[in-house]
C-alpha positions in Angstrom: 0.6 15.4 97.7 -0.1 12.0 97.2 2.7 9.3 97.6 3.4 7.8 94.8 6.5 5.8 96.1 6.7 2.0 95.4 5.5 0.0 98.2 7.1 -2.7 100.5 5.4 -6.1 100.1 6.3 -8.8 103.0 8.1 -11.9 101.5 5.2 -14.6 102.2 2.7 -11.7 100.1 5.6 -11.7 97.1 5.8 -15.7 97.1 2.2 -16.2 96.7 1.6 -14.0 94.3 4.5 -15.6 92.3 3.6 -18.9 92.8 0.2 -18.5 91.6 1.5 -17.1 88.4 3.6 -19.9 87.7 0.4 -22.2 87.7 -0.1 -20.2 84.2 3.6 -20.7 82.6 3.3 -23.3 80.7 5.0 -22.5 77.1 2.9 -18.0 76.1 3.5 -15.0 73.3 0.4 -13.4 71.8 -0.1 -10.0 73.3 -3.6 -8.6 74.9 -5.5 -6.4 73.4 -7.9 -4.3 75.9 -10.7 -6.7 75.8 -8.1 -9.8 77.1 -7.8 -11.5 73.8 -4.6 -12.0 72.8 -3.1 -10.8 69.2 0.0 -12.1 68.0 2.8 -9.2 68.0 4.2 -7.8 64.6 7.8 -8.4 64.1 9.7 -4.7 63.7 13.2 -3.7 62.8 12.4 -0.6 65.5 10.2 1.1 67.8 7.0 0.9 66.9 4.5 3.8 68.5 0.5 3.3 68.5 -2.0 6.0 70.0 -5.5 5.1 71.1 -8.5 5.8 72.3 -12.1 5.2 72.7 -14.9 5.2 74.9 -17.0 2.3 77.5 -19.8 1.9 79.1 -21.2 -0.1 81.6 -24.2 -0.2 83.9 -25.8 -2.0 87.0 -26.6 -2.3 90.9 -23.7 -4.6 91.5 -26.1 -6.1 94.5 -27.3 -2.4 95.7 -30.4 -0.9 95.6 -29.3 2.0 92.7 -28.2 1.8 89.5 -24.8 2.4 88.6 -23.8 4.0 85.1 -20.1 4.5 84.5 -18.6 5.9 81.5 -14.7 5.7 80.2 -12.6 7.0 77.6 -9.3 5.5 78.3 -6.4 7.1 76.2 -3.4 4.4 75.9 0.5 5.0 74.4 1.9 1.4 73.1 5.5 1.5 71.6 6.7 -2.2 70.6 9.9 -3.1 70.0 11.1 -6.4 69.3 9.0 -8.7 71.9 8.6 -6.2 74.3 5.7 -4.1 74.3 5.8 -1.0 76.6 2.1 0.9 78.0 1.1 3.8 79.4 -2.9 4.1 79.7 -5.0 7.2 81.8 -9.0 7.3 81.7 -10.8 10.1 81.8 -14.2 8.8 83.6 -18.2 9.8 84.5 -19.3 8.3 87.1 -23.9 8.4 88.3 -24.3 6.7 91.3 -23.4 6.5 94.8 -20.5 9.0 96.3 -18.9 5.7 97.9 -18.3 4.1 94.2 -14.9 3.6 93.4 -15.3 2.1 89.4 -13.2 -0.7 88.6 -11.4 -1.3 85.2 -7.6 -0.9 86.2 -5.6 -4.0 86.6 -8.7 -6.5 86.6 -10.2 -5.3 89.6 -14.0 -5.3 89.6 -15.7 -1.9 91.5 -15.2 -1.0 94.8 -17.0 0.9 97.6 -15.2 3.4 99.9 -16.2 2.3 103.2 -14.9 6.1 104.4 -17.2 7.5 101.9 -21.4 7.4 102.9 -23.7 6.2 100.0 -26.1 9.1 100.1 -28.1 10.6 97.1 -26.8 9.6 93.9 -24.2 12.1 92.3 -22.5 13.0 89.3 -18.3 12.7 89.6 -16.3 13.0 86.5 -12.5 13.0 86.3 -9.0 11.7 85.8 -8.6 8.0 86.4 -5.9 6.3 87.9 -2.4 6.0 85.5 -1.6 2.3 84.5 1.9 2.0 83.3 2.9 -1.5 82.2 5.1 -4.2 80.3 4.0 -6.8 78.9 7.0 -9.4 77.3 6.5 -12.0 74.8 8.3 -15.3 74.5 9.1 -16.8 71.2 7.9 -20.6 70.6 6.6 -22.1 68.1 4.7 -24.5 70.3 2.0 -22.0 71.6 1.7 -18.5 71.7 2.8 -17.2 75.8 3.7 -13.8 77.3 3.9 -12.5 80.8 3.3 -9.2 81.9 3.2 -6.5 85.0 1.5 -3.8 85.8 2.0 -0.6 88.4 -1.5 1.5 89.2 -0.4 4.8 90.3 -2.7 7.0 92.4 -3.6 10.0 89.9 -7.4 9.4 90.0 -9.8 12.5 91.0 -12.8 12.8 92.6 -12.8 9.7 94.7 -12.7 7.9 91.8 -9.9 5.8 92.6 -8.5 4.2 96.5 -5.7 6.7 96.6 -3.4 4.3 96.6 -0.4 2.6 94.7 -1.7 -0.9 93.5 0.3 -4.0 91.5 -0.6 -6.6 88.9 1.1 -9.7 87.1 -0.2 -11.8 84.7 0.4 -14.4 81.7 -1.5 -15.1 78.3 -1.3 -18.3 76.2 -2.9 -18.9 73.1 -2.9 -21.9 69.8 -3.3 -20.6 66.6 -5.5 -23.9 64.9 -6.4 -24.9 61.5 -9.2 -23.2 60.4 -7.7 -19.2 61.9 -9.3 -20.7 65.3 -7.4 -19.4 68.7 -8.4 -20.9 72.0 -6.7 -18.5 74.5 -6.5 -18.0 78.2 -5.0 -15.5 80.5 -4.5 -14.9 84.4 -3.8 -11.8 86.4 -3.0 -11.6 89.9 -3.3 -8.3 91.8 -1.7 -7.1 94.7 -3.6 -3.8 96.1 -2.0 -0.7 98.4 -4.1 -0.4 101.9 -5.9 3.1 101.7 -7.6 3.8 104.9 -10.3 2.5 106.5 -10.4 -0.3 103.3 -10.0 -3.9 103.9 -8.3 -5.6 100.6 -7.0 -8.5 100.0 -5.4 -9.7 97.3 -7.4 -10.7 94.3 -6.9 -12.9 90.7 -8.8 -12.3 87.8 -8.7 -15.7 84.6 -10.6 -15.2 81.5 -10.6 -18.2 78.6 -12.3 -17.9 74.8 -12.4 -18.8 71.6 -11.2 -16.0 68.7 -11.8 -16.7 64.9 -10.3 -14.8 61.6 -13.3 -13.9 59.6 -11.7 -12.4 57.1 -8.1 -11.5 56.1 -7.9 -8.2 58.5 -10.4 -9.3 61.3 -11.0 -11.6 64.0 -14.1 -12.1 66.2 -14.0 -13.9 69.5 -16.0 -14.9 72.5 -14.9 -15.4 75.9 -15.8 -16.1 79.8 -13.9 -14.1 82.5 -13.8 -14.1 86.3 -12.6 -11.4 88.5 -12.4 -12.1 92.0 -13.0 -8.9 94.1 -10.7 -7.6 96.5 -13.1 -6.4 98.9 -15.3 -8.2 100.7 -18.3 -5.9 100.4 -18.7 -6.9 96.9 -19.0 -10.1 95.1 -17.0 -12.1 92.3 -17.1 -10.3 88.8 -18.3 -13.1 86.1 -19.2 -11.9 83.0 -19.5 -12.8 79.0 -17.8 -11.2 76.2 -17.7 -10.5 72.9 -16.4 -8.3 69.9 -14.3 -7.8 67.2 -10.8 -6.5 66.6 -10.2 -5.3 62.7 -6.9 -3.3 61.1 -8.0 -0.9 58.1 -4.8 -0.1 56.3 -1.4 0.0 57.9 -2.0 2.5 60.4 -5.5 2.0 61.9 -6.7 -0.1 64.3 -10.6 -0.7 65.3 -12.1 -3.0 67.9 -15.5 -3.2 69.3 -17.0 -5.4 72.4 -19.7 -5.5 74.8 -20.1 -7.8 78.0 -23.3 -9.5 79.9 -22.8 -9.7 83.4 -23.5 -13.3 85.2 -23.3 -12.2 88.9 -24.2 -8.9 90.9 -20.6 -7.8 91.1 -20.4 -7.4 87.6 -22.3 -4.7 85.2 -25.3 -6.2 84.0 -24.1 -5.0 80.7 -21.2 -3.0 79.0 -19.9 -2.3 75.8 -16.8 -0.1 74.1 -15.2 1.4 71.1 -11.6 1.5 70.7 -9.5 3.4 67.8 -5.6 2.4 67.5 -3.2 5.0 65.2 0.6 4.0 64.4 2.3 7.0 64.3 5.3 5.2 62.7 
């Protein structure tokens, strides 16, 4: 059995990581969507429940000599109620490439490489992910738009295709609704790994900032820059370019669409997704 017991974090690790969030609280409440772009939160009387799926894709070397083609379909339960937003996300994943590739994805963290694991032929693994359960909390202002959130990776992931090991995350978003349905936004994450054997993590930030427009009444398009620094040293910084659009059809569905071009070798030189929301209340 796998331990999947909180772990103890030293008081110097805990104060760094908070004080590097606080760097990001300046006055945020818009809520993330999957792609980092934040979406201002619908006012309820009650629990609000949304299903969703979907499927991504992304593929590159990241700086080897093999290409690397991993495949997602991330299945996420959101239930909002008042400015707290509670989730509970698992992957199901398909991973061609090395046996020593660990994908990336959960909690900002760019791929890995399992320094127990040699790289060999190129196989075929397929899966269950790791769990990520989080919160994310918004703050009312009517200055900007801010909200923090926290995330706990539990080790549920087949395969190899996770480090086996409990891993944490805490972040904050701010965004500016302008004239014109223009939103500049920002966010930051800060990650604090477990130590699986034989690995040698530290911990690791991720900061993505964009622009998001309203082009038309149910739909908004945006483009953004993000940077994930990489826990391990084996692999470099994930930079990369995004874009995509996020539209409601009716008052139950949800749709969004993005794609990404990566700008260094530890990121996928491209990757795109589909994601399908369903309120259930």
């Amino acid at each position: 059995m796998r331990d999947l017991g909180l772990r103890q974090y030293d008081r110097t690790r805990i104060m760094r990581c908070l004080l590097s969030l606080s760097l990001l609280l300046m006055p945020v409440s818009a809520l993330a969507n999957e792609s980092g772009v934040p979406v201002a939160p619908e006012k309820n009387d009650g629990p609000k429940i949304e299903v969703s799926s979907g499927v991504e894709y992304e593929e590159g070397d990241y700086g080897t000599d093999t290409k690397i083609n991993i495949l997602s379909v991330p299945t996420s339960l959101k239930v909002t109620t008042g400015d707290l937003q509670l989730i509970a996300t698992l992957p199901y994943r398909r991973v061609e490439g090395p046996a020593n590739v660990v994908p990336g994805g959960v909690l900002g963290l760019p791929i890995l490489f399992d320094p127990n694991q040699p790289q060999g032929e190129n196989v075929t693994r397929e899966g269950w992910g790791d769990l990520e359960i989080g919160a994310v909390y918004s703050i009312p202002t009517n200055i900007v738009n801010m909200a923090l959130s926290g995330s706990v990776k539990l080790p549920t992931a087949e395969d190899n295709l996770g480090t086996g090991e409990t891993d944490y995350t805490l972040g904050a978003e701010v965004s500016k609704p302008l004239s014109g349905g223009i939103i500049p936004f920002a966010s930051f994450t800060y990650t604090l790994p477990g130590s699986p054997d034989g690995y040698s993590l530290q911990d690791s930030y991720a900061a993505s900032g964009g622009l998001a427009a309203m082009i038309g009444s149910q739909t908004q398009a945006y483009v953004s820059y993000r940077y994930a620094d990489n826990a391990s040293e084996l692999v470099t910084s994930d930079q990369r370019l995004i874009t995509g659009l996020n539209s409601r059809i009716g008052k139950a569905l949800s749709l969004g669409v993005y794609g990404s071009a990566g700008l260094t070798e530890g990121a996928p030189e491209f990757a795109t997704g589909l994601r399908i929301g369903v309120a259930l209340n």
